[in-house]
N, C-alpha and C positions, 0 to 999 in steps of 0.2 A: 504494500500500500504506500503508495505517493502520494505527495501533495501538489499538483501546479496552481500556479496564478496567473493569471492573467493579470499583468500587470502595471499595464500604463492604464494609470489612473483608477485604479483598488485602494481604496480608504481604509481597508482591514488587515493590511497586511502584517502590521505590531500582531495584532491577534491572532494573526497564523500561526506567526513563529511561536510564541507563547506556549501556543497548544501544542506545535508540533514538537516542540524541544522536550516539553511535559510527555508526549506519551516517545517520543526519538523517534519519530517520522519524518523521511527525506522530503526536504521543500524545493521547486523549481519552479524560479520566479523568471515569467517569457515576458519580452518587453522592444521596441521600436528604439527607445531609446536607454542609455545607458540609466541604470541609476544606483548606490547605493546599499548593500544587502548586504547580511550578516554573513561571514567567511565560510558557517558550517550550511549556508544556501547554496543549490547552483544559479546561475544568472546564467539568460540563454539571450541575448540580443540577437534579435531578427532584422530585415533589412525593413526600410520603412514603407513599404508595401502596404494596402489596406487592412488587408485580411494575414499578413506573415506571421504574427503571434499568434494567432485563432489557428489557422493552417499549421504551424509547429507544434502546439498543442493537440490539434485533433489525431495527428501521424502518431505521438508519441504515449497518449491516453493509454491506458489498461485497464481491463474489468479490475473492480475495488480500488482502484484511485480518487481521487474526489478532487476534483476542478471546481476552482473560488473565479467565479466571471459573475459580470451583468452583461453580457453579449448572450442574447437569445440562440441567434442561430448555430454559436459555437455550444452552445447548452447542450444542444440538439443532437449535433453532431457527436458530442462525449457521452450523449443517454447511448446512441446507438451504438458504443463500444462498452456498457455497462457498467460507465463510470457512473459518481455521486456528484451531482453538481450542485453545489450551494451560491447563491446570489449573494452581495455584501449585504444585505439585512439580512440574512441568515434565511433566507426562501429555497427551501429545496425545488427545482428542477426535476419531475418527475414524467414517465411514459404520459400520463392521464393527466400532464398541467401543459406539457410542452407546444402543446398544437393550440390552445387557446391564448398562451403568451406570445406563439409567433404571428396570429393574428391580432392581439393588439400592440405590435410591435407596429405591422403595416400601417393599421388602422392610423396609429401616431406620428408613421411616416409621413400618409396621406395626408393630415390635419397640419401638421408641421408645413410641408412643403405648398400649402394652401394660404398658408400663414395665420390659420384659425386657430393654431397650438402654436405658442413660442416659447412656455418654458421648458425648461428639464426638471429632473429631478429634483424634490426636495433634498438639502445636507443632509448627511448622517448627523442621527441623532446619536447619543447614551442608550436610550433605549435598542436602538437598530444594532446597538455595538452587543449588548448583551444576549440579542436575539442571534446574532450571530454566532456569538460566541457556543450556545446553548445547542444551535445546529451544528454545528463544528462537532462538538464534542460526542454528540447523538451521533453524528454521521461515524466516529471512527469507532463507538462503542458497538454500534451495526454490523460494520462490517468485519470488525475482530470478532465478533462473533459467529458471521459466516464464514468466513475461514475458519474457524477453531471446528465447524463440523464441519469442514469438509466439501461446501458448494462451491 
């Protein structure tokens, strides 16, 4: 079990490391531009291509890994190597959510390039950091345990 990030512009990344060092799960933070990272991280700079972190994360993904994105379509793409995908407020990515987020992903495209939607995202809150946190933890406590029997 691995941890990737997608990482240009992830708010939770303190929190990764945190958890990963606590349970000693390898982290690989994929990124456009240089930035930063703890020595016992890998750092994978991609070239600055749209999609070059999404694209080197989805190649290198494995069942029981858990992928930290807010990029829907790479969500998508890591559910169907049977990865865990958590969002930075802590939203799991699952088979039965991914097909209604990639439609209101369009949906916001559409609104957006209409100019009837122009904000983004709200900040991370405290709260979003703790929701985070609490899926993090669930997600690795899950999958040690399927692997412990054996799927």
């Amino acid at each position: 079990m691995k941890i990737f990030i997608d990482a240009d512009g992830c708010p939770v990344k303190k929190e990764v490391y945190r958890v990963a060092q606590r349970y000693e799960l390898e982290v690989t933070l994929v990124a456009n531009a240089w930035m930063k990272t703890p020595d016992w991280t890998e750092f994978i700079l991609v070239n600055d291509d749209l999609d070059a972190a999404d694209n080197w994360i989805a190649e290198h993904v494995e069942e029981n890994d858990i992928v930290i994105t807010a990029d829907i379509p790479l969500a998508s793409r890591c559910l169907n190597k049977e990865a865990c995908v958590i969002g930075s407020r802590g939203r799991f990515f699952t088979d039965d959510n991914i097909g209604n987020a990639l439609a209101t992903r369009e949906l916001q495209s559409q609104l957006r390039d209409a100019g009837i939607m122009t904000k983004g995202p709200a900040p991370l809150q405290k709260k979003d950091r703790s929701k985070f946190l609490q899926s993090l933890d669930l997600a690795i406590q899950k999958i040690r345990r399927k692997i412990a029997k054996g799927e």
